[in-house]
N, C-alpha and C positions, 0 to 999 in steps of 0.2 A: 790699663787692664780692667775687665771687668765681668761678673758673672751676670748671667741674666737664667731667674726660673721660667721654665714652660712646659708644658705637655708634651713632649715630643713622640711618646708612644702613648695613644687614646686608652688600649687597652691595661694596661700599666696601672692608670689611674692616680700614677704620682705625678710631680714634679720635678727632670730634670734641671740643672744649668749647666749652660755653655757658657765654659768659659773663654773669653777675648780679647785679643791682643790687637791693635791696629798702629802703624805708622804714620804719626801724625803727616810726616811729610811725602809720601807715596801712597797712601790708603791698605799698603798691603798689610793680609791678616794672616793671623794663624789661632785657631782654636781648638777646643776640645771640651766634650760632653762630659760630664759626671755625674753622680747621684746629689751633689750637694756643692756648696761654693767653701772646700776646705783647702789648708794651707798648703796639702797635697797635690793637691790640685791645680791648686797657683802656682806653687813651685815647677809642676811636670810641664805646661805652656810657657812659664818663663824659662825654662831650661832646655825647652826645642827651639824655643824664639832664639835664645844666645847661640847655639849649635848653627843656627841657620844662618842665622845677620850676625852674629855679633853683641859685645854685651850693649845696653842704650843707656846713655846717658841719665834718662832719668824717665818716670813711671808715674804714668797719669790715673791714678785710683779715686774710690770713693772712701766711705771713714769706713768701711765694715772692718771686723776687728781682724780679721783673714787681715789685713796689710795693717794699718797702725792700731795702734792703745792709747789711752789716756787714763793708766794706772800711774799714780807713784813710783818711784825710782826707786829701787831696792837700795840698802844700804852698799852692798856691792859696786852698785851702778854710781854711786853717789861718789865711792871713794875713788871710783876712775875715771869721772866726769865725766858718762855716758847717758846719753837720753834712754826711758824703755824703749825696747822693741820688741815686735811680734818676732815668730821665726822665720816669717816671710820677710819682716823688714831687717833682719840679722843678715838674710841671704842677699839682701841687694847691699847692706853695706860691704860685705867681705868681695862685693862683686864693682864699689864702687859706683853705686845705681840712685840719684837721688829722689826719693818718693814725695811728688806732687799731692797733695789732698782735692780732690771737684767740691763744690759746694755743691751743686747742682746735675741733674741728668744732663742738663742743657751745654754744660760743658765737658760736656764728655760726646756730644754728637755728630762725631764721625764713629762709636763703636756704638751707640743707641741704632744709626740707621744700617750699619752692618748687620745687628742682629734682628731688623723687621727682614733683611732679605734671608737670615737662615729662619726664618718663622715663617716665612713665605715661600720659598723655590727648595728652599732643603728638606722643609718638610716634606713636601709634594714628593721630590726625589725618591727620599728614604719608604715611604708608601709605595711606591711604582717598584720600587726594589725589594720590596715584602721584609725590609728590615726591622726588626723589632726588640733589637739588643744594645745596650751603647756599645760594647766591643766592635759590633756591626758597626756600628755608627758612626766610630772613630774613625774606622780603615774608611769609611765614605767619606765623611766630613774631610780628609784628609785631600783626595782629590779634588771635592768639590770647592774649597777655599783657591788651590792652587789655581783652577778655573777661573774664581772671579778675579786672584790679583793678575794672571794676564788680560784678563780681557778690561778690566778696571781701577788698576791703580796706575799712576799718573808721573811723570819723570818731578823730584823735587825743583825747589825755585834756586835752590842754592847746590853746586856739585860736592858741601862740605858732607862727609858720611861721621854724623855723632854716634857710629858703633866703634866699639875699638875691640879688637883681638881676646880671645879668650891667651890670658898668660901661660907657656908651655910647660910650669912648673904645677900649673892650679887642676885640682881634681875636683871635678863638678859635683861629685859625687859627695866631696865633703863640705859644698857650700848647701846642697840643695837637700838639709836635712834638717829633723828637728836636734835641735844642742842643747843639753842641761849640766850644771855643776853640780859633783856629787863628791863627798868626800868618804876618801879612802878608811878603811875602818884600821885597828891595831892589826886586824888578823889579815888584812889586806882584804877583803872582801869588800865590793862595792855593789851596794843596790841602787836597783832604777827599774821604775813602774815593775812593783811588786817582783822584780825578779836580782835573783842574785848571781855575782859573778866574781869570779877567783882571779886575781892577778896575781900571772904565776915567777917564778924568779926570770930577771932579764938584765940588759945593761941599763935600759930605761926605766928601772922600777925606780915608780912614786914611793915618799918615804911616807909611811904611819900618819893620820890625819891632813894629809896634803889633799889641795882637791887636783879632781881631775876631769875632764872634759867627755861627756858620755854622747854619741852621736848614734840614732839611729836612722840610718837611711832609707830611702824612698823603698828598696826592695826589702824593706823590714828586717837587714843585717843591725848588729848593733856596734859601734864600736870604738875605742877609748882612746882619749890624747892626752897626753900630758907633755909640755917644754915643745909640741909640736908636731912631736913624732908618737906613733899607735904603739900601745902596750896591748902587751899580749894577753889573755885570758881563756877562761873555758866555765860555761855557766855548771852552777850551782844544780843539779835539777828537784833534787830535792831537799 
């Protein structure tokens, strides 16, 4: 996986990236435009990539901090002998996904020349189709990939498929978000990014300074684990 900045709309005057996914062993891709190379953004391409293939084995990234860290282990991390991770690198563990480091662009070059052909023929496309939105862009981008993996990706050397199944129990929805520990206050209120929330009585209720697992998800829902299962709540508004 990897993002790459470019121009893609002249009049804009920014820089989007597209983000990219390629199969080492087939060539075939799947991407997606955004305003920026964020962890949201990693997750929504790796989370159409599993949808479509299957979860992979394992993730050929650069160091940006969107996929790994080289902070110190929080005491928490320390006492359950866990390495840091980003929230990106949280979501390929619970997915079983092992994340490769490139040193180099040059090992990453089967998704470097995939992106001179969307800076070259996508561009040109999205111009001749007077597009000038990434929303636009996406819905095109979408056909345009499926175009090149038939016309250009290649039967593998080996008939082994290193995707395996999405689990019939696992909600995607809860791997492919950002997760923070927060604990419970006496009055049962628990805050996260500046807002507050009431955990109201249940059969699951956490007891009084217990922590509990705050998740909010890609469609900006928020919502609370504790033992596994979601506690119920209703925010604070004022």
């Amino acid at each position: 996986m990897d993002g790459s900045h470019h121009r893609w709309f002249e009049e804009r005057g920014e820089e989007e990236c597209l983000m990219d996914m390629v199969d080492d062993a087939t060539g075939k891709a799947l991407a997606l435009l955004s305003e920026e190379e964020t962890t949201r953004a990693a997750m929504k391409v790796l989370w159409a990539w599993v949808e479509r293939y299957g979860i992979p084995r394992a993730l050929y990234v650069d160091w940006k901090n969107v996929y790994v860290t080289q902070r110190e282990p929080t005491v928490e991390e320390q006492l359950a002998g866990e390495l840091p991770l980003t929230q990106f690198g949280r979501a390929c563990h619970k997915l079983g996904i092992e994340i490769i480091t490139a040193s180099s662009p040059q090992a990453k070059g089967r998704v470097e020349r995939k992106h001179g052909v969307y800076q070259d023929r996508w561009v040109k496309e999205l111009r001749l189709e007077g597009i000038r939105d990434i929303e636009g862009a996406n819905q095109h981008l979408c056909g345009f990939t499926d175009d090149i993996n038939a016309r250009f990706a290649v039967e593998p050397r080996s008939s082994a498929d290193f995707h395996r199944p999405v689990p019939e129990d696992m909600d995607l929805r809860g791997v492919f978000c950002r997760e923070e520990t927060r604990t419970v206050g006496n009055d049962w209120v628990v805050r996260y990014n500046n807002r507050f929330f009431q955990i109201v009585s249940q059969s699951n209720l956490p007891p009084a300074r217990r922590r509990v697992m705050v998740q909010e998800h890609l469609d900006g829902s928020i919502h609370m684990v504790y033992r596994n299962r979601e506690v119920l709540f209703t925010e604070i508004k004022e």
